[in-house]
LUMMARMAR-655146 format. One record per residue: residue number from 0; residue in one letter; x, y, z of N, C-alpha, C, O in turn. Coordinates in nm, 2 decimals, padded with zeros to 4 digits. Layout:
BEGIN
<NUM,"A",<X,Y,Z>,<X,Y,Z>,<X,Y,Z>,<X,Y,Z>>
...
END
This chain:
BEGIN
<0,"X",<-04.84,06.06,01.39>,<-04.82,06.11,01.52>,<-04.68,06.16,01.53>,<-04.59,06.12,01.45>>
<1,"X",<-04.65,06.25,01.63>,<-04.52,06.29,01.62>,<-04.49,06.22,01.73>,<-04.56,06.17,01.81>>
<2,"X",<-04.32,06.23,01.71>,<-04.22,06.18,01.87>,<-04.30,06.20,01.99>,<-04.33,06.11,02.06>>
<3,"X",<-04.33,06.32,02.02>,<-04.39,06.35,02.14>,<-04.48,06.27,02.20>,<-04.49,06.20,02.30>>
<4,"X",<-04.60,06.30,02.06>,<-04.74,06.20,02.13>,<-04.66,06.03,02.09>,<-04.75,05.94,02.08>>
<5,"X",<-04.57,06.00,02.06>,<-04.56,05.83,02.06>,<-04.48,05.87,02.22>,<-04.53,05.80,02.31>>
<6,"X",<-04.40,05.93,02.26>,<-04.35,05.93,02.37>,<-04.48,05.94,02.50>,<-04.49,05.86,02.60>>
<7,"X",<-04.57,06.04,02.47>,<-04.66,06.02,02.58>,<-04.76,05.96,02.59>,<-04.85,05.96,02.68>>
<8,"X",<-04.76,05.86,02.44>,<-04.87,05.73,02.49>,<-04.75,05.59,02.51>,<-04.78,05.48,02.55>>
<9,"X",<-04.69,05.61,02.49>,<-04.62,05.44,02.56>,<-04.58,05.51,02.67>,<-04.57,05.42,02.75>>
<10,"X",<-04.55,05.63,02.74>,<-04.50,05.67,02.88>,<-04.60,05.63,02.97>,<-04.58,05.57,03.07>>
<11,"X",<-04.74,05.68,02.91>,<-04.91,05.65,02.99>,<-04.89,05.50,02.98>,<-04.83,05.45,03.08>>
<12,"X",<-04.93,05.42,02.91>,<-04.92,05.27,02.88>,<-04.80,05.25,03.00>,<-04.85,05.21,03.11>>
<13,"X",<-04.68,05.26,03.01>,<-04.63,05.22,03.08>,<-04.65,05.21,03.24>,<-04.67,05.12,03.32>>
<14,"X",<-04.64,05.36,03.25>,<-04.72,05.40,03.40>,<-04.86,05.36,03.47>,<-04.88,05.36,03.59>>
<15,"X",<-04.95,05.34,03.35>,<-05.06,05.26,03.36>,<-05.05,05.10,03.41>,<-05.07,05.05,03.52>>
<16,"X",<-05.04,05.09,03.35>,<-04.96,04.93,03.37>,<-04.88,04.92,03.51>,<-04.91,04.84,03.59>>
<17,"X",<-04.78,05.00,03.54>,<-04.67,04.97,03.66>,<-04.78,05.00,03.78>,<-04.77,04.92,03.88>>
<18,"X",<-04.90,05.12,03.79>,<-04.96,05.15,03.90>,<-05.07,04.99,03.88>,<-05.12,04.95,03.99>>
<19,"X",<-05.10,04.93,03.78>,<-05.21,04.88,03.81>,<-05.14,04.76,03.89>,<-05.20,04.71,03.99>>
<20,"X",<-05.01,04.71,03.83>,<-04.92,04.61,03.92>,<-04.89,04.59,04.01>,<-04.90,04.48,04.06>>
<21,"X",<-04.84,04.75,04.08>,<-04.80,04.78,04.19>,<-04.88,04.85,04.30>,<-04.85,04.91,04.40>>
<22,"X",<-05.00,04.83,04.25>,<-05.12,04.89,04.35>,<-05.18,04.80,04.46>,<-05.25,04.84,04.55>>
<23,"X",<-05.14,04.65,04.45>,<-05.18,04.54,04.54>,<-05.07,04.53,04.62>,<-05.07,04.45,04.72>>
<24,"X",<-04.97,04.60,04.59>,<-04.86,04.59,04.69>,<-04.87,04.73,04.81>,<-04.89,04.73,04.93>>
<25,"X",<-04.86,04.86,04.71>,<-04.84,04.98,04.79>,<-04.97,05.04,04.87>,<-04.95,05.12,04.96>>
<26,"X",<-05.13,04.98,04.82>,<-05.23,05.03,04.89>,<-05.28,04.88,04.99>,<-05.36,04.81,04.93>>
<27,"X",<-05.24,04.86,05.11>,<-05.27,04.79,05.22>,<-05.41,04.73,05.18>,<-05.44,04.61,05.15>>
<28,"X",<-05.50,04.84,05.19>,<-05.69,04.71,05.13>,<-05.65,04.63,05.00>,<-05.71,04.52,05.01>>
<29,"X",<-05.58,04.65,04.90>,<-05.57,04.57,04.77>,<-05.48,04.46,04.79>,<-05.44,04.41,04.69>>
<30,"X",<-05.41,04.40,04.97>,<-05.34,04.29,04.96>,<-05.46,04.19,04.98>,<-05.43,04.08,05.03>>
<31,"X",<-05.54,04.20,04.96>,<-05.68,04.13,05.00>,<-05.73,04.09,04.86>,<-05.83,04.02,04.87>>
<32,"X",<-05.70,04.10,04.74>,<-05.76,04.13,04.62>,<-05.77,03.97,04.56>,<-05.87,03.92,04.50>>
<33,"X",<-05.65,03.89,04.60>,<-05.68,03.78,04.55>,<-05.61,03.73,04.43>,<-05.60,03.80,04.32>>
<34,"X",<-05.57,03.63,04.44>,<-05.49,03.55,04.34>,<-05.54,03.54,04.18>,<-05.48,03.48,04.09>>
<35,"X",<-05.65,03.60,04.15>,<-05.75,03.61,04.05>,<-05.77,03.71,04.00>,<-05.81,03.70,03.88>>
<36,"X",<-05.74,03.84,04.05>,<-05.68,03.95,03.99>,<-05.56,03.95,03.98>,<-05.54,03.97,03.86>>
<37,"X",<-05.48,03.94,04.03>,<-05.38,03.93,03.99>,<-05.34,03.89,03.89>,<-05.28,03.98,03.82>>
<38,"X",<-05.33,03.75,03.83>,<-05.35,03.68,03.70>,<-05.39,03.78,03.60>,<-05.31,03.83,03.53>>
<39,"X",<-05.55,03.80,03.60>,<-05.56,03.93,03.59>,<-05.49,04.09,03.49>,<-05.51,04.15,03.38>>
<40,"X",<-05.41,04.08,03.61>,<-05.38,04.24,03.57>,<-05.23,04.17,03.52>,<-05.15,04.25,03.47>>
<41,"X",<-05.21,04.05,03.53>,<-05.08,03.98,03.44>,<-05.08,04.01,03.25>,<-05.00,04.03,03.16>>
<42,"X",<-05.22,03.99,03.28>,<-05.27,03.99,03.13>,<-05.30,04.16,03.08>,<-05.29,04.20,02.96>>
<43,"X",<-05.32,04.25,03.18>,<-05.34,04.39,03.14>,<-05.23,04.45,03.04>,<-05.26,04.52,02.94>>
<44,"X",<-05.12,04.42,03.08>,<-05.01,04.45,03.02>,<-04.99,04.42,02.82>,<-04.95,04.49,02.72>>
<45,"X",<-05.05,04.25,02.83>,<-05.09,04.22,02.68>,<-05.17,04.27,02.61>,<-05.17,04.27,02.49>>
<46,"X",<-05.26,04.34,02.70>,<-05.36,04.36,02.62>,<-05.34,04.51,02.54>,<-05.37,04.53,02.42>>
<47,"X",<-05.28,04.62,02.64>,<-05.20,04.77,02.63>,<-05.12,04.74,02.50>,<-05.13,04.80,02.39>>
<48,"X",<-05.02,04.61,02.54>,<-04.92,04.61,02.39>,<-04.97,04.60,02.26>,<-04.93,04.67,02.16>>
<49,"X",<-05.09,04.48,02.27>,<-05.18,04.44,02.15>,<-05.20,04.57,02.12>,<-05.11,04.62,02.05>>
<50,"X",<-05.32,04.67,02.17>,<-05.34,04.76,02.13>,<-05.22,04.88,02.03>,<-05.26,04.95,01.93>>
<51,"X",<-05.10,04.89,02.08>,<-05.01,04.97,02.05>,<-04.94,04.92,01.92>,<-04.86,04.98,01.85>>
<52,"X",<-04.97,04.79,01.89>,<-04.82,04.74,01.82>,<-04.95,04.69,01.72>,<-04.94,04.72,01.60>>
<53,"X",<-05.03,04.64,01.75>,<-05.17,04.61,01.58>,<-05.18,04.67,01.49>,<-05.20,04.62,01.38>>
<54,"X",<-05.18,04.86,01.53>,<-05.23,04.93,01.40>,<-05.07,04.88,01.35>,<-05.07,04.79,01.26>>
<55,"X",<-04.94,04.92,01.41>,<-04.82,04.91,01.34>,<-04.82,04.83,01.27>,<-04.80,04.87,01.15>>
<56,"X",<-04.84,04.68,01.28>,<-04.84,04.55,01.23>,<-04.87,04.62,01.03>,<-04.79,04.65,00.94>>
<57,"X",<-05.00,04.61,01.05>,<-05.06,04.61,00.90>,<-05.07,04.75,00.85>,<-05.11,04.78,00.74>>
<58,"X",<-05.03,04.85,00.93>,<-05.07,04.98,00.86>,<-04.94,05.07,00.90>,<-04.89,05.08,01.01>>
<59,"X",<-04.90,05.13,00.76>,<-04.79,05.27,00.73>,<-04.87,05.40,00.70>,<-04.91,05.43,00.59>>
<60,"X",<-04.89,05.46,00.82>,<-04.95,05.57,00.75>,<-05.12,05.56,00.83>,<-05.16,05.54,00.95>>
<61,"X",<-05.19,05.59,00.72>,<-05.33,05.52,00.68>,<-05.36,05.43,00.59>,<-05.47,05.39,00.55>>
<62,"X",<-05.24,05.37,00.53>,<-05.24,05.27,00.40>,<-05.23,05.13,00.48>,<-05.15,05.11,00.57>>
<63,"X",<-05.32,05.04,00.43>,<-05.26,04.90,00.45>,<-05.15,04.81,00.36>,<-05.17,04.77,00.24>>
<64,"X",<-05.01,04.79,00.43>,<-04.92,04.76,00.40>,<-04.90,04.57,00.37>,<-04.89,04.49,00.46>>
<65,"X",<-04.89,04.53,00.27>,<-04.86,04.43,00.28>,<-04.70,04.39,00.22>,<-04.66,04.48,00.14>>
<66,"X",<-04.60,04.27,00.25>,<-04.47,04.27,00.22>,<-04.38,04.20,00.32>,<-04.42,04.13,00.42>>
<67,"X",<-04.23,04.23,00.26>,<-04.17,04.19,00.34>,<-04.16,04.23,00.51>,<-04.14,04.16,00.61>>
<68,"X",<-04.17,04.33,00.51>,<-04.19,04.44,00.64>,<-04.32,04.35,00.76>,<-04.31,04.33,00.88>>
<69,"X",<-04.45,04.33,00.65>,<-04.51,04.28,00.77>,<-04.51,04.12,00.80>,<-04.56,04.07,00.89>>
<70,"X",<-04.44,04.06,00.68>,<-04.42,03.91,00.76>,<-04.29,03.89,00.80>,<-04.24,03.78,00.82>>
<71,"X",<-04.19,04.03,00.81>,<-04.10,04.03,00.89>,<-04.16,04.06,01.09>,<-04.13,03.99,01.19>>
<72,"X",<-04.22,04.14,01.09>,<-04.32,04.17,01.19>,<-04.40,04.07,01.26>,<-04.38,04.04,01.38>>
<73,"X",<-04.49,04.01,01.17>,<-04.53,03.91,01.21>,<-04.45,03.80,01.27>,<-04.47,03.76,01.38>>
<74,"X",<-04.38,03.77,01.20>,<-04.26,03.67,01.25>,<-04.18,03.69,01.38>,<-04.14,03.60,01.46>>
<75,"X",<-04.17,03.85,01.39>,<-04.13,03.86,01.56>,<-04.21,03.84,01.63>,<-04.17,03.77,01.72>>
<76,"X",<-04.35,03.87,01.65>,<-04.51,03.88,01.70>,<-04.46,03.72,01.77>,<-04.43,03.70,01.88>>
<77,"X",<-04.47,03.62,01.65>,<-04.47,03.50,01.70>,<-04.35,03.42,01.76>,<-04.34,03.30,01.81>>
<78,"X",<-04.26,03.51,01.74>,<-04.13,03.45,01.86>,<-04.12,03.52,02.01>,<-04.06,03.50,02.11>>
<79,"X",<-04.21,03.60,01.96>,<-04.25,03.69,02.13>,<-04.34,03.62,02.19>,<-04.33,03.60,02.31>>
<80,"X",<-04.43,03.58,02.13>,<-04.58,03.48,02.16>,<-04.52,03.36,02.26>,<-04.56,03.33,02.37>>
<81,"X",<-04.40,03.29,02.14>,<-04.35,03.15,02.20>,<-04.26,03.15,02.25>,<-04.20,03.04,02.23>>
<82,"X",<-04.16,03.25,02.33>,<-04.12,03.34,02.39>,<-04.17,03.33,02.54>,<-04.11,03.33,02.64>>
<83,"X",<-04.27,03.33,02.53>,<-04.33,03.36,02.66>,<-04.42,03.28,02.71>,<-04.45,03.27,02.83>>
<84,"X",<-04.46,03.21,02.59>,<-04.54,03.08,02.66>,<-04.41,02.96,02.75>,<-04.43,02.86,02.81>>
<85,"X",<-04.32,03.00,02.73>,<-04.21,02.89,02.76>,<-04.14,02.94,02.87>,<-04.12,02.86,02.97>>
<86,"X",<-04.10,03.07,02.88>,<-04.07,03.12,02.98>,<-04.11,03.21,03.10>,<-04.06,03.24,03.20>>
<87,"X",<-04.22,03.25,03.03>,<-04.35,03.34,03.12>,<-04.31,03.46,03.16>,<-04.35,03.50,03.27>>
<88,"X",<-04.21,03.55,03.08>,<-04.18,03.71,03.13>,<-04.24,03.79,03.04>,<-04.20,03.75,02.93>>
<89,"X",<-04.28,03.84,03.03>,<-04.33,03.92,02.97>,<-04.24,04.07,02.88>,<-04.26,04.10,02.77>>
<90,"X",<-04.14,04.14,02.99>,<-04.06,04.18,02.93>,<-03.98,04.12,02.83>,<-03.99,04.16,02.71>>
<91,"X",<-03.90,04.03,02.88>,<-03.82,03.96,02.86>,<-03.84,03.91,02.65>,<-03.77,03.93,02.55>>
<92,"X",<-03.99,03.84,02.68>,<-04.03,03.83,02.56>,<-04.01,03.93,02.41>,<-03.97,03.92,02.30>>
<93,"X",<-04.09,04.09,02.52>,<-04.10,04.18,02.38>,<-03.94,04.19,02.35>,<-03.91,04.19,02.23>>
<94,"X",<-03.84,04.20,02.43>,<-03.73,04.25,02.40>,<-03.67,04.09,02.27>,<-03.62,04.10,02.16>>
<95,"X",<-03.69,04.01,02.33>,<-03.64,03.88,02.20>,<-03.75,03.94,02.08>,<-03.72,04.02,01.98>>
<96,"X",<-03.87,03.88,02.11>,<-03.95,03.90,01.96>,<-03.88,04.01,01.95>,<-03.76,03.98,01.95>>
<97,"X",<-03.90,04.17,01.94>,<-03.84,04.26,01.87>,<-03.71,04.25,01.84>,<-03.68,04.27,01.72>>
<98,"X",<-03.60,04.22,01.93>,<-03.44,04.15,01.87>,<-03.45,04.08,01.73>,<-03.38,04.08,01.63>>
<99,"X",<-03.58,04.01,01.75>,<-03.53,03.84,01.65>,<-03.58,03.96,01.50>,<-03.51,03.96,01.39>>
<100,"X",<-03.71,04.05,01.51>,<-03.75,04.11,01.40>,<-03.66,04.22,01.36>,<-03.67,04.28,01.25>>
<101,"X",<-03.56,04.25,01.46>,<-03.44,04.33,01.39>,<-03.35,04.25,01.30>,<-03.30,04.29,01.19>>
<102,"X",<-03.33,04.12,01.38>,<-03.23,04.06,01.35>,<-03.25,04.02,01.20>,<-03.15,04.01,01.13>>
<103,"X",<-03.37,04.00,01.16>,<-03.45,03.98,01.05>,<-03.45,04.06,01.01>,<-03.33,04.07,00.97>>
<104,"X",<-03.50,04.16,00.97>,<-03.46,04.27,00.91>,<-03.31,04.29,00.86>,<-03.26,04.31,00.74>>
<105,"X",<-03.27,04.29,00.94>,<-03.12,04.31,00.90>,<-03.03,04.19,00.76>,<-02.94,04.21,00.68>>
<106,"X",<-03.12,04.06,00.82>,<-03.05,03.93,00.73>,<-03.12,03.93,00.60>,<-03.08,03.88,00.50>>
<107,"X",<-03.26,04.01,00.60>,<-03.31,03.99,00.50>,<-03.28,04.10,00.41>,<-03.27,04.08,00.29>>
<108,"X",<-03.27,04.20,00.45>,<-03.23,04.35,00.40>,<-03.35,04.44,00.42>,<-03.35,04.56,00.39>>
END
Protein backbone atom coordinates (compact mmCIF):
# COMPACT_ATOMS: atom_id res chain seq x y z
CA UNK A 1 0.00 0.00 0.00
CA UNK A 2 1.20 3.38 -0.40
CA UNK A 3 1.41 6.49 2.20
CA UNK A 4 -1.81 7.65 0.85
CA UNK A 5 -4.02 4.61 1.09
CA UNK A 6 -2.33 3.87 4.80
CA UNK A 7 -3.22 7.61 5.36
CA UNK A 8 -6.88 7.12 4.14
CA UNK A 9 -7.63 3.93 5.87
CA UNK A 10 -6.50 4.93 9.49
CA UNK A 11 -8.10 8.63 8.65
CA UNK A 12 -11.66 6.40 7.83
CA UNK A 13 -10.91 4.09 11.02
CA UNK A 14 -10.49 7.12 12.89
CA UNK A 15 -13.46 9.12 11.82
CA UNK A 16 -15.42 5.99 11.90
CA UNK A 17 -14.92 5.41 15.21
CA UNK A 18 -15.13 9.30 16.57
CA UNK A 19 -18.89 9.51 14.62
CA UNK A 20 -19.79 6.17 16.10
CA UNK A 21 -18.76 7.63 19.75
CA UNK A 22 -19.99 10.91 19.28
CA UNK A 23 -23.31 10.09 17.76
CA UNK A 24 -25.13 9.37 21.28
CA UNK A 25 -24.15 12.74 22.22
CA UNK A 26 -24.71 14.98 18.98
CA UNK A 27 -28.07 13.13 17.56
CA UNK A 28 -30.78 13.93 20.53
CA UNK A 29 -32.95 10.20 19.63
CA UNK A 30 -29.45 8.29 20.36
CA UNK A 31 -29.33 9.78 24.12
CA UNK A 32 -31.94 7.10 24.67
CA UNK A 33 -29.61 4.24 23.39
CA UNK A 34 -28.59 2.89 26.67
CA UNK A 35 -25.73 2.02 28.74
CA UNK A 36 -25.34 -1.30 26.62
CA UNK A 37 -24.40 0.21 23.55
CA UNK A 38 -22.38 2.25 24.69
CA UNK A 39 -20.00 -0.39 26.33
CA UNK A 40 -20.58 -1.51 23.06
CA UNK A 41 -19.21 0.93 20.77
CA UNK A 42 -16.28 1.13 23.72
CA UNK A 43 -15.22 -2.02 22.20
CA UNK A 44 -15.75 -0.82 18.39
CA UNK A 45 -12.61 0.97 18.50
CA UNK A 46 -10.61 -2.63 19.47
CA UNK A 47 -11.93 -4.24 17.24
CA UNK A 48 -10.95 -1.39 14.01
CA UNK A 49 -7.32 -1.61 15.69
CA UNK A 50 -7.23 -5.53 15.78
CA UNK A 51 -8.14 -5.38 12.28
CA UNK A 52 -5.30 -2.76 11.17
CA UNK A 53 -2.33 -3.88 13.31
CA UNK A 54 -2.89 -8.15 12.76
CA UNK A 55 -1.84 -8.36 9.15
CA UNK A 56 1.22 -6.03 10.45
CA UNK A 57 1.93 -8.31 13.34
CA UNK A 58 2.95 -11.57 11.30
CA UNK A 59 3.26 -10.35 7.79
CA UNK A 60 6.07 -8.02 5.63
CA UNK A 61 4.85 -7.80 2.45
CA UNK A 62 2.87 -11.01 1.57
CA UNK A 63 5.55 -13.15 3.37
CA UNK A 64 4.96 -14.44 6.78
CA UNK A 65 7.63 -12.98 9.00
CA UNK A 66 8.89 -14.69 11.91
CA UNK A 67 11.94 -13.07 14.36
CA UNK A 68 12.99 -10.57 16.42
CA UNK A 69 10.60 -7.86 14.83
CA UNK A 70 7.57 -9.97 15.69
CA UNK A 71 8.22 -10.90 19.26
CA UNK A 72 9.33 -7.43 19.51
CA UNK A 73 5.67 -6.58 18.34
CA UNK A 74 4.07 -8.91 20.20
CA UNK A 75 5.53 -7.85 23.31
CA UNK A 76 4.13 -4.28 22.78
CA UNK A 77 0.52 -5.92 21.83
CA UNK A 78 0.79 -7.26 25.37
CA UNK A 79 1.82 -4.15 27.36
CA UNK A 80 -0.98 -2.34 25.52
CA UNK A 81 -3.40 -5.26 26.49
CA UNK A 82 -2.23 -4.83 30.27
CA UNK A 83 -2.07 -1.33 29.81
CA UNK A 84 -5.51 -1.06 29.61
CA UNK A 85 -6.94 -3.68 31.51
CA UNK A 86 -5.53 -1.57 34.55
CA UNK A 87 -6.21 1.67 33.53
CA UNK A 88 -9.06 1.55 31.00
CA UNK A 89 -7.97 4.25 28.20
CA UNK A 90 -7.79 3.16 25.38
CA UNK A 91 -5.69 5.82 23.72
CA UNK A 92 -3.58 6.09 26.33
CA UNK A 93 -2.76 2.29 25.98
CA UNK A 94 -1.81 2.17 22.14
CA UNK A 95 0.44 5.13 22.76
CA UNK A 96 2.56 2.96 25.86
CA UNK A 97 2.24 -0.47 24.01
CA UNK A 98 3.75 1.19 20.85
CA UNK A 99 6.40 3.50 23.10
CA UNK A 100 7.41 0.26 25.05
CA UNK A 101 7.84 -1.65 21.32
CA UNK A 102 9.96 1.25 20.22
CA UNK A 103 11.61 1.35 23.22
CA UNK A 104 12.39 -2.27 22.48
CA UNK A 105 13.42 -2.01 19.37
CA UNK A 106 15.81 0.42 20.10
CA UNK A 107 17.44 -1.65 23.29
CA UNK A 108 17.47 -4.65 21.31
CA UNK A 109 18.79 -3.18 18.02
Amino acid sequence: MTDLQWFIAIGGAAAGTYVLRAAPFLWTPLRDVGRRYVDFLTYVSFAIAAGIVSKALLLDGNQLVLGTDTYIKFAGLGVALAFYRRIRNIPLALFVGAGSAVLMRWLFG
